[in-house]
C-alpha positions in Angstrom: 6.5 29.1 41.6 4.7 31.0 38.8 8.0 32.4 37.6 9.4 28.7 37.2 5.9 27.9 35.5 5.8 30.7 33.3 9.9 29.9 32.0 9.3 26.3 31.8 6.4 26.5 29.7 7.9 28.9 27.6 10.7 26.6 26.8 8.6 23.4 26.6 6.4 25.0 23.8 9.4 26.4 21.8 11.4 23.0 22.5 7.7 21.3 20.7 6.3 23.9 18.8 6.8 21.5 15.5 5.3 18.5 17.1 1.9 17.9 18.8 2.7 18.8 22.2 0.6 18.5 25.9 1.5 21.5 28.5 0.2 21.2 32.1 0.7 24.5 33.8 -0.2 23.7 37.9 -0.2 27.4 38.8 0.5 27.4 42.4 -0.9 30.6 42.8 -2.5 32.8 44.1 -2.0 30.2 47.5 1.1 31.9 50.0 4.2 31.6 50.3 4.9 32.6 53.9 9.0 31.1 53.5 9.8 33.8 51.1 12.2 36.3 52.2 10.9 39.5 52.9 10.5 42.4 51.4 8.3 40.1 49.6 4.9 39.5 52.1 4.2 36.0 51.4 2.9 36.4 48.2 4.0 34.6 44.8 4.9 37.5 42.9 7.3 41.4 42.9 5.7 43.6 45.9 5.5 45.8 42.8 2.5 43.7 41.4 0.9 44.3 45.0 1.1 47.6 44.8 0.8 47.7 40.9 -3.2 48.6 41.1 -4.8 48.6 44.5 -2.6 51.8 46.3 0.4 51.1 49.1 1.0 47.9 51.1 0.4 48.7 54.4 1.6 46.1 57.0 -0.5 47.2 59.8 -3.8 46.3 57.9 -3.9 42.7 58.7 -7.0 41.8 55.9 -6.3 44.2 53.3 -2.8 43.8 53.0 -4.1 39.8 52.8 -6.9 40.9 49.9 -4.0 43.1 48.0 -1.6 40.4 48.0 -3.9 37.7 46.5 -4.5 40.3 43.7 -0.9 40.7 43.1 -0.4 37.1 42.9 -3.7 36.7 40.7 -2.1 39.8 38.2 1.3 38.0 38.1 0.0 35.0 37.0 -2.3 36.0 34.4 0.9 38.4 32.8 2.2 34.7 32.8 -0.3 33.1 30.9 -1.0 36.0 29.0 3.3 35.4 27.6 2.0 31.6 26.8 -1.2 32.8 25.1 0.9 35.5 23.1 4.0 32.6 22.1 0.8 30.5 20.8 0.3 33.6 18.6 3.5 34.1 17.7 3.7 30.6 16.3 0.9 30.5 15.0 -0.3 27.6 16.7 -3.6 29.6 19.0 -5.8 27.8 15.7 -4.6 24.2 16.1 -4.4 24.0 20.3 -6.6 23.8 23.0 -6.5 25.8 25.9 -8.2 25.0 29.0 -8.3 26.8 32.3 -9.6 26.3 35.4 -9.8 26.6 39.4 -8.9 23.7 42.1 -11.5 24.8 44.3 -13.6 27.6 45.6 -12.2 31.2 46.1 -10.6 31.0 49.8 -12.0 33.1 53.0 -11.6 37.1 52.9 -9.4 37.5 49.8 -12.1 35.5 47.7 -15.2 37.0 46.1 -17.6 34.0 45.3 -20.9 36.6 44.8 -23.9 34.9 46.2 -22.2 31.4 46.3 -22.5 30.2 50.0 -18.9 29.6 51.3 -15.6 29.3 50.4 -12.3 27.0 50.0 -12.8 23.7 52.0 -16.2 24.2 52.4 -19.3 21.5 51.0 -21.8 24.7 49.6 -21.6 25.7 46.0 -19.2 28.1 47.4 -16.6 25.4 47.4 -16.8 24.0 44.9 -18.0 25.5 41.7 -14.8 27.1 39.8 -14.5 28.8 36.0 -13.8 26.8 33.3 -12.7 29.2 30.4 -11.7 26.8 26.9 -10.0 28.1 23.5 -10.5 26.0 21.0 -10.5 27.9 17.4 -13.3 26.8 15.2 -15.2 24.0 17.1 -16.1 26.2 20.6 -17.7 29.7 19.5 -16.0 32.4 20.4 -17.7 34.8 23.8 -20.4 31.9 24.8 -21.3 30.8 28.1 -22.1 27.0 29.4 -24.1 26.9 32.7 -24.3 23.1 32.0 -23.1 20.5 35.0 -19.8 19.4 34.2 -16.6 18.6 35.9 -12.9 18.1 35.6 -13.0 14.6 34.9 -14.4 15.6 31.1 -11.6 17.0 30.1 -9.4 14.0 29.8 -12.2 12.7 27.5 -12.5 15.4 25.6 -8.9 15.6 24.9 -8.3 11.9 24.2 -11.3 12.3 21.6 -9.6 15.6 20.2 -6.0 14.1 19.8 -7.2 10.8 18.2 -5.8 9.3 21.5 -7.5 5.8 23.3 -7.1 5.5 27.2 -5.4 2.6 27.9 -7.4 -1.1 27.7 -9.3 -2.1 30.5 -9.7 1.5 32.2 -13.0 2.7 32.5 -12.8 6.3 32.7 -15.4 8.4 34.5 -15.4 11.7 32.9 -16.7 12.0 29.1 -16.6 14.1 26.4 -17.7 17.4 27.1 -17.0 18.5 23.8 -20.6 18.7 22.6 -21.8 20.2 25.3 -19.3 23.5 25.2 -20.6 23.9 21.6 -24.1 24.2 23.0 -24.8 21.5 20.9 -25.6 18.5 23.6 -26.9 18.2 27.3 -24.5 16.9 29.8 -24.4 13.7 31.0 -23.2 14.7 33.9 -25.8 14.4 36.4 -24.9 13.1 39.8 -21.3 14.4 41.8 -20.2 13.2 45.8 -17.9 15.3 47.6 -15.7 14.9 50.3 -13.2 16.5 52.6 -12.4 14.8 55.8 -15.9 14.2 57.8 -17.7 16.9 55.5 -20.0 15.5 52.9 -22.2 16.7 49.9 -24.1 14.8 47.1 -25.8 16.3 43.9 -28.2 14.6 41.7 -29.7 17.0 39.1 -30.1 20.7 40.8 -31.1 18.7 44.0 -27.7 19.0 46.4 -27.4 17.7 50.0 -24.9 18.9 52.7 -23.6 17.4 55.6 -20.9 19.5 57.7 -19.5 20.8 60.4 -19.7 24.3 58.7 -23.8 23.4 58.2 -25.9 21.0 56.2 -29.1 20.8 54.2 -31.1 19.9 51.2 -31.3 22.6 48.6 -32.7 23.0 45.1 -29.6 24.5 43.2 -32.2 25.5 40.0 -34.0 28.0 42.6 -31.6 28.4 45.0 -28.5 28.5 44.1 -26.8 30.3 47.3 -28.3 27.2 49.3 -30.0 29.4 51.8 -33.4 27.7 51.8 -33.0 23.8 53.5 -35.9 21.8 51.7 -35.1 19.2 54.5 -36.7 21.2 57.1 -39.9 21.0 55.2 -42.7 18.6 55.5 
């Protein structure tokens, strides 16, 4: 899937590059992709890129062959969007478009490495849930700055609306907002309360306070203080 991503972007962008033009890339990467014919082990990209950086495949180490294919996958799909980043250049359009990447979710089991965030994919803790944002956008976002401001996906449709001098459609009350400000370290977010949910697991956040409920554990945790949600304020009187 990330070589059909990678050509059909590539096309769309030299198909539009004279127009205003809007390019979703759904990377499906770095997840599996156990029908693949071998050679290939499941993983969206060559076996070369597996082997490209991190030593020999070796089939009879179950977790590390796992770990060295995510990284393959991960290092073939940013040589993808490294090719759209470059054509951007090449057009000399990187001044006059937005870029915008992010996660679905939180990094998944043993290939993942989510520092001192408690859990993983499919799981309510911090873990789970928190993902990089990383925007390009010339002249309004400086350049090697960092937000630690609560925000979510549902600002960036705002935010490009706003950008492009586009209105949502009438009647339809949109529940992100424009996160624009805030990027440029100019605004606080507005952003201030999120619910979760996967199945029976649960989580709420207002402010840094964030409740849990789940089968994989649950608490009340101050996220300004505790950010690895290993102290459960709910267990205090």
């Amino acid at each position: 899937a990330t070589d059909l991503f990678r050509r059909e972007a590539l096309q769309f962008i030299e198909k539009n590059k004279d127009r205003p033009f809007f390019c979703y890339m759904p990377f499906n990467a770095p997840h599996g992709a156990s029908n693949l014919d071998r050679p290939r082990p499941g993983v969206q990209a060559p076996l070369d890129y597996v082997r490209k950086h991190y030593g020999k495949y070796d089939p009879d180490d179950a977790r590390r062959a796992r770990r060295l294919r995510f990284m393959g996958a991960v290092t073939y799909m940013d040589e993808a969007i490294g090719q759209v980043m470059d054509l951007l250049t090449e057009h000399g359009l990187e001044g006059n478009t937005i870029v915008i990447f992010f996660s679905d979710n939180g990094g998944s089991g043993s290939t993942a490495d989510n520092g001192s965030l408690k859990g993983g994919k499919g799981w309510m803790f911090v873990g789970g849930l928190r993902v990089p944002c990383i925007v390009r956008w010339q002249g309004v976002i400086p350049e090697g700055t960092v937000c630690d401001q609560f925000l979510s996906s549902m600002e960036v449709l705002p935010m490009l609306c706003n950008a492009a001098g586009a209105k949502p459609p009438r009647g339809v009350v949109l529940d992100g907002f424009d996160m624009k400000g805030v990027l440029k370290g100019k605004e606080k977010s507005r952003r201030t309360e999120m619910f979760w949910q996967r199945q029976v697991n649960k989580a709420a956040r207002v402010g840094n306070i964030k409740w849990v409920e789940s089968d994989r554990g649950s608490g009340l945790f101050d996220l300004s203080k505790d950010i690895g949600e290993q102290h459960d304020l709910s267990r205090e009187e």
